[in-house]
C-alpha positions, 0 to 999 in steps of 0.5 A, a space after each residue: 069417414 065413419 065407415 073407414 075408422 074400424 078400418 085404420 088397424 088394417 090400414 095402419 097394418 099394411 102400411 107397416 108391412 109396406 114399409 118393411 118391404 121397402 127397407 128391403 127392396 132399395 137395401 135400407 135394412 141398415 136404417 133402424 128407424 124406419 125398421 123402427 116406424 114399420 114394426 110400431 105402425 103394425 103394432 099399433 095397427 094389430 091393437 086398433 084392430 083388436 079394440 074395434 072388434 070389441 067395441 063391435 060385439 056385445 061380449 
């Protein structure tokens, strides 16, 4: 489970991605909250990213 926290910012970035392609393609674009939930799991996903990374070098 160690090795996979520095991995949730990606993960949580292509589960966004995921859910956008998918309010697309079954016609959902009209459901703002699952836009909504798309656009916040990347967002969220870019910051855990970038917070690993620091925490990963010396500078």
């Amino acid at each position: 489970m160690k090795k996979l926290i520095p991995f949730i910012g990606i993960f949580l970035i292509l589960i966004g991605t995921l859910m956008l392609i998918s309010t697309r393609i079954n016609a959902l674009s009209s459901h703002n909250s699952l836009l909504l939930s798309g656009l916040l799991c990347i967002i969220a996903g870019i910051i855990l990213h970038i917070r690993s990374i620091k925490h990963e070098t010396n500078y």
